[in-house]
C-alpha positions as CSV (number, residue, x, y, z in Angstrom):
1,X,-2.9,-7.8,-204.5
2,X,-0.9,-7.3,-201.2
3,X,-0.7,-11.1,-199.7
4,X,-0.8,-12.8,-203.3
5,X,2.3,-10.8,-203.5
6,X,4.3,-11.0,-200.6
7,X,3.8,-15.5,-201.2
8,X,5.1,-14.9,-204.5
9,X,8.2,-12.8,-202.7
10,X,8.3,-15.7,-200.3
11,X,7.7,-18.8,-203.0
12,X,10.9,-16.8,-205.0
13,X,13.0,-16.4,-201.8
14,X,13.0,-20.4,-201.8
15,X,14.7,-20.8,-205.0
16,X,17.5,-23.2,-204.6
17,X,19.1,-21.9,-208.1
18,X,18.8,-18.7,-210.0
19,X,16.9,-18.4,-212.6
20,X,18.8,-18.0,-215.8
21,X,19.6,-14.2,-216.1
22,X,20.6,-13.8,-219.9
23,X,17.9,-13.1,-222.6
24,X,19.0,-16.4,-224.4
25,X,18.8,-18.2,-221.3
26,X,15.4,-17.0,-220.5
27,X,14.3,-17.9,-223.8
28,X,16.1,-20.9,-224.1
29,X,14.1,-22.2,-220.8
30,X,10.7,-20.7,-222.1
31,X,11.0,-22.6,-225.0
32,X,11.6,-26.0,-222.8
33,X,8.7,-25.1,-220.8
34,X,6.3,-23.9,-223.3
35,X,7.2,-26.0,-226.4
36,X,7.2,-23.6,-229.6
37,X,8.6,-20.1,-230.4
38,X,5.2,-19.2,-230.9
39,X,3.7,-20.1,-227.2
40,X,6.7,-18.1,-226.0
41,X,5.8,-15.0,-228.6
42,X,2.0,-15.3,-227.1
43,X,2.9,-15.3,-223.5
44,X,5.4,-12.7,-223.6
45,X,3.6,-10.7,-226.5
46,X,6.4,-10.3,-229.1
47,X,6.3,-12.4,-232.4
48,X,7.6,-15.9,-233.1
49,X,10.3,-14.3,-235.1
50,X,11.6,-12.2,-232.4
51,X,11.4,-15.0,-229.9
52,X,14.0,-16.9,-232.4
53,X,16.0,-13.6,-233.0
54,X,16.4,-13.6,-228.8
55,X,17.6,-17.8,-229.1
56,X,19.9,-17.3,-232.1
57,X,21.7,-13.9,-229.8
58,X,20.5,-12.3,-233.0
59,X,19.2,-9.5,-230.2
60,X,21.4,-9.4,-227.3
61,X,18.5,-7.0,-225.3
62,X,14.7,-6.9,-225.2
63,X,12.7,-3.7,-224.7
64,X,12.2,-3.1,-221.0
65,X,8.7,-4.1,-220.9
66,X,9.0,-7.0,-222.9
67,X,12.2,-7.8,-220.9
68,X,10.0,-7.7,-217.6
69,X,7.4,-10.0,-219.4
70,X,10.4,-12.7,-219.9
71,X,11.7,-12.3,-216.5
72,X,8.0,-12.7,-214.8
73,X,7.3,-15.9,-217.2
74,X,10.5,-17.6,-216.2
75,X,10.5,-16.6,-212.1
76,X,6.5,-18.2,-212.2
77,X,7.4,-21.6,-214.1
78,X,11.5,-22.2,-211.9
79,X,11.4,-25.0,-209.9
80,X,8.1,-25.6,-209.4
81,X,8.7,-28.5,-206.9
82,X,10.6,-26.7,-204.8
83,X,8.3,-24.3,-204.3
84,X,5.5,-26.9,-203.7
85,X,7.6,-28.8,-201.2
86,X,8.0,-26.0,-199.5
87,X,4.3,-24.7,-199.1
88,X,3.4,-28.3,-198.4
89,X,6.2,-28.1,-195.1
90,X,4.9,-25.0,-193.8
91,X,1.3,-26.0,-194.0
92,X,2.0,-29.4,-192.5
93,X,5.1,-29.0,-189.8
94,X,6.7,-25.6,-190.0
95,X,3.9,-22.5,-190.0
96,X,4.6,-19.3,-191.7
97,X,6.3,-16.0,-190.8
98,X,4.5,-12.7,-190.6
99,X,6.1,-9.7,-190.3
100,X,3.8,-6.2,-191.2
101,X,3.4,-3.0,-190.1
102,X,-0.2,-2.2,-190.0
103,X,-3.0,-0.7,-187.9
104,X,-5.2,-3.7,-185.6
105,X,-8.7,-3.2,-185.3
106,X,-10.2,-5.3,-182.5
107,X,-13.4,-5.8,-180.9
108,X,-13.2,-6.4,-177.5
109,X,-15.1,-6.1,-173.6
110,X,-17.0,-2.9,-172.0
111,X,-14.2,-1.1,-169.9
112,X,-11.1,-2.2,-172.1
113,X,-8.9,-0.4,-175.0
114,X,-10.0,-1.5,-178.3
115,X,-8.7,1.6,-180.3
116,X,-7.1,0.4,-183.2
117,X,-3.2,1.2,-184.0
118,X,-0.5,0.5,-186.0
119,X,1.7,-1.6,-184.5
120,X,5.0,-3.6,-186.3
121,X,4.9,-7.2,-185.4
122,X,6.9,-10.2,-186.1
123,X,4.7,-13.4,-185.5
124,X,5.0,-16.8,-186.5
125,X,1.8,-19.0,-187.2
126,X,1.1,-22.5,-186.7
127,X,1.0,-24.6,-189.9
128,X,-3.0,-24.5,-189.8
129,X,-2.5,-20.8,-191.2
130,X,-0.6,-21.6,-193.7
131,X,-2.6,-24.3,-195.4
132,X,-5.6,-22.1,-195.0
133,X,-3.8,-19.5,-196.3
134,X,-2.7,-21.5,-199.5
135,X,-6.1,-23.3,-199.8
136,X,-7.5,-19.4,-200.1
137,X,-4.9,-18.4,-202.8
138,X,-5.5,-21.6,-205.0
139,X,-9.1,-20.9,-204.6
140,X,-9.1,-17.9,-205.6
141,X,-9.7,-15.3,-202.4
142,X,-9.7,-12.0,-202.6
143,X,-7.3,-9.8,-201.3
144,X,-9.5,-9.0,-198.3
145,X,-10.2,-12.6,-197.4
146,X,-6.7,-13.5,-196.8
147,X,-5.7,-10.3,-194.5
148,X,-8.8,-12.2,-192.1
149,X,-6.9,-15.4,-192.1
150,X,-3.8,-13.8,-191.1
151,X,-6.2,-11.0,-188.3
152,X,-7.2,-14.7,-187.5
153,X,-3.7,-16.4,-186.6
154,X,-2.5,-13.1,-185.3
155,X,-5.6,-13.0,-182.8
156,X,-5.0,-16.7,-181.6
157,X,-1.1,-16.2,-181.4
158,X,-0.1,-12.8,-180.5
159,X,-3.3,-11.0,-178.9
160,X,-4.7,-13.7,-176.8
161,X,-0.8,-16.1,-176.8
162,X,-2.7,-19.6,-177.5
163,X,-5.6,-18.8,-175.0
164,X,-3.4,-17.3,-172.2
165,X,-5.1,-14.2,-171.9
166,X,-7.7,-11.7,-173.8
167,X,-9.8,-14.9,-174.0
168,X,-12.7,-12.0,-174.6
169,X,-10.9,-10.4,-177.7
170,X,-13.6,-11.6,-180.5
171,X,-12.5,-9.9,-184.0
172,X,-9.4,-9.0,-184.9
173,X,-8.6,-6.7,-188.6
174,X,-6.0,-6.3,-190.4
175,X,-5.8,-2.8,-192.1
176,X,-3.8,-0.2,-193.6
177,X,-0.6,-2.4,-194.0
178,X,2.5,-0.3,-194.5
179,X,4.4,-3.4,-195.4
180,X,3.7,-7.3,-195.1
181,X,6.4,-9.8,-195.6
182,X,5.5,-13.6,-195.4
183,X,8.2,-16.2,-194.8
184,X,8.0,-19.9,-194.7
């Protein structure tokens, strides 16, 4: 999904160290987190043995898909409290960062433009959006569900600037994203 990913970019951009980059290390941390060789050999679907084979050094490289496996397992379970203490930040003081390029669909007054378009736009939303928009991940949202809440923040913020102007702008959609980066 295109949001759920672009927080996980953002919730890996605020690593304070790197992960541990060798097989051994991986597994070595793995095994810390998860406990046995064979909670490791069920998460990354290899068997126990090979999980010890990839402690001992016995095998220095991991097939490339198995490799990805250990390299997604390790990047979801690093520094955990970092990453918390960061979401908590932005969705209580500092907002979050949205930068897409995408096409706007609006509905607005008789007599002005409402023709969507795409249009690249750097905006940064108040730390409301970002708690709904973490509130929505941990519950579960859909894909489509989050794009709203960030139509939502961009109609407040950019389209009508905080209740400056287009006061009569009353849905704003997000669609066809080219790209969507999130920063917080």
């Amino acid at each position: 999904m295109e949001i759920h990913d672009a927080i996980e970019r953002a919730d890996r951009e605020s690593f304070t160290r790197e992960p541990p980059k060798t097989l051994k290390g991986q597994i070595g941390y793995l095994l810390k987190q998860l406990g046995s060789a064979k909670a490791v050999a069920q998460e990354i679907g290899v068997t126990a043995d090979s999980v010890n084979r990839y402690r001992r050094g016995a095998r220095k490289h991991a097939r490339a898909d198995v490799a990805a496996k250990i390299d997604d397992a390790v990047r979801q379970r690093w520094q955990p409290q970092v990453r918390k203490r960061r979401q908590r930040q932005a969705a209580t003081t500092g907002g979050i960062t949205v930068e897409t390029r995408a096409r706007f669909g609006y509905t607005a007054p008789v007599g002005t433009t409402d023709d969507g378009r795409f249009r690249r736009l750097t905006v940064h939303l108040p730390p409301e959006y970002a708690r709904r928009l973490f509130d929505a991940r941990d519950a579960g949202a859909s894909d489509q569900q989050m794009r709203q809440i960030i139509a939502d923040g961009f109609k407040e913020i950019y389209f009508q600037d905080g209740g400056a102007r287009a006061m009569g702008l009353s849905d704003v959609a997000l669609n066809e994203i080219d790209y969507l980066d999130l920063d917080f």
